[in-house]
N, C-alpha and C positions, 0 to 999 in steps of 0.2 A: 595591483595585479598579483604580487606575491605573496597575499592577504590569500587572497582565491587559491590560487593554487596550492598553498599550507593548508585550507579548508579542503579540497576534494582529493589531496593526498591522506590526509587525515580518515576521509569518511570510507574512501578504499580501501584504509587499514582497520578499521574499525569492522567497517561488514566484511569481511573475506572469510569467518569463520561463517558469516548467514550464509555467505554464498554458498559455500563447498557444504552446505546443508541443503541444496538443490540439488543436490542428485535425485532419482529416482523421480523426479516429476514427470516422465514419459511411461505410461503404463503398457507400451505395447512389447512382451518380451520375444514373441516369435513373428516369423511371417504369416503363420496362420492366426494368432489370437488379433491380428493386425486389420483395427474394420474400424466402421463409423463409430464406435460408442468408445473405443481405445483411446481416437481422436478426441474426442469431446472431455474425455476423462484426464488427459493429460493440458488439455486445456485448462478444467477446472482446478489444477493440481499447480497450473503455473501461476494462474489468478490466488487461489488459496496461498501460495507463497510470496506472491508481490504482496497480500494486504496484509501475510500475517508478520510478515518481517521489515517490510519496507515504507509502506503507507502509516501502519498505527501507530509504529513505534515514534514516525515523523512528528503524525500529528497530534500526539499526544505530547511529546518536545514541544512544539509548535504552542500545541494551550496554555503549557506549563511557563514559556515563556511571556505569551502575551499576562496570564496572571502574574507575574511578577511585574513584569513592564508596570502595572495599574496598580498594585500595589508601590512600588518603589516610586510612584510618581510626584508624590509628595505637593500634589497641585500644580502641576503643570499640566494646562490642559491638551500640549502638543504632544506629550510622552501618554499621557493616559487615553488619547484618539488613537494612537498608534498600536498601545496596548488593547485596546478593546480591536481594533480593525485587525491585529492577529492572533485574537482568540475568536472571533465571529469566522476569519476567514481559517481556519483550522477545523473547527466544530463542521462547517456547508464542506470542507473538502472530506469530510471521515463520514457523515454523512451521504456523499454522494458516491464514495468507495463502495461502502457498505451495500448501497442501493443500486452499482451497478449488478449484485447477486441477481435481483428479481431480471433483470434485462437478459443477462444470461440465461439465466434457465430459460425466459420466453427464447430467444436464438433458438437455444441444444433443442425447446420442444419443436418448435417452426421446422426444424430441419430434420427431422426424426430423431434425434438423439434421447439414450433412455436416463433420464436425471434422476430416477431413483438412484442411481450409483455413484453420483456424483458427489 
């Protein structure tokens, strides 16, 4: 238990500079500039900052590790399953990051929203 909690104390010191780099992800600065594409634009602006800072930097940690794992395995076939299952399972999660773009845009268009601006 106090493995974990030295782990997610850790990772909250580490990203708290990404964090305080979230400002400005809400585009809407008045009451009047304040409409549906403002919405969708600050949407886009929070998703752009979960994958640019949070998701790829993981899952490429993520590859990097299970490559080693299969390298250092030195023929063990219980370390090099392990290694391949967390480089398979890293690749399908950046992947599927990356791919939630296209679903977005389909939503912003579905709903009127203008994604040229996005």
């Amino acid at each position: 238990m106090n493995k974990i909690l030295l782990i997610i104390v850790l990772v909250l010191i580490i990203s708290t500079p990404f964090m305080a780099n979230a400002q400005g992800l809400v585009k809407c600065t008045g009451p009047d500039d304040c409409n549906i594409d403002a919405f969708f634009r600050s949407l886009a602006g929070i998703y752009d900052f979960i994958v640019q800072t949070i998701a790829t930097p993981l899952g490429v940690l993520a590859i990097m590790v299970g490559g080693i794992m299969m390298l250092i395995s030195a023929g063990n076939p219980n370390m090099m399953s392990l290694g391949k299952k967390i480089f398979w399972t890293a690749v399908i999660g950046l992947v599927l990051v990356y791919g939630t773009k296209v679903i977005i845009n389909i939503i912003i268009r579905a709903a009127g929203g203008n994604i040229r601006e996005l």
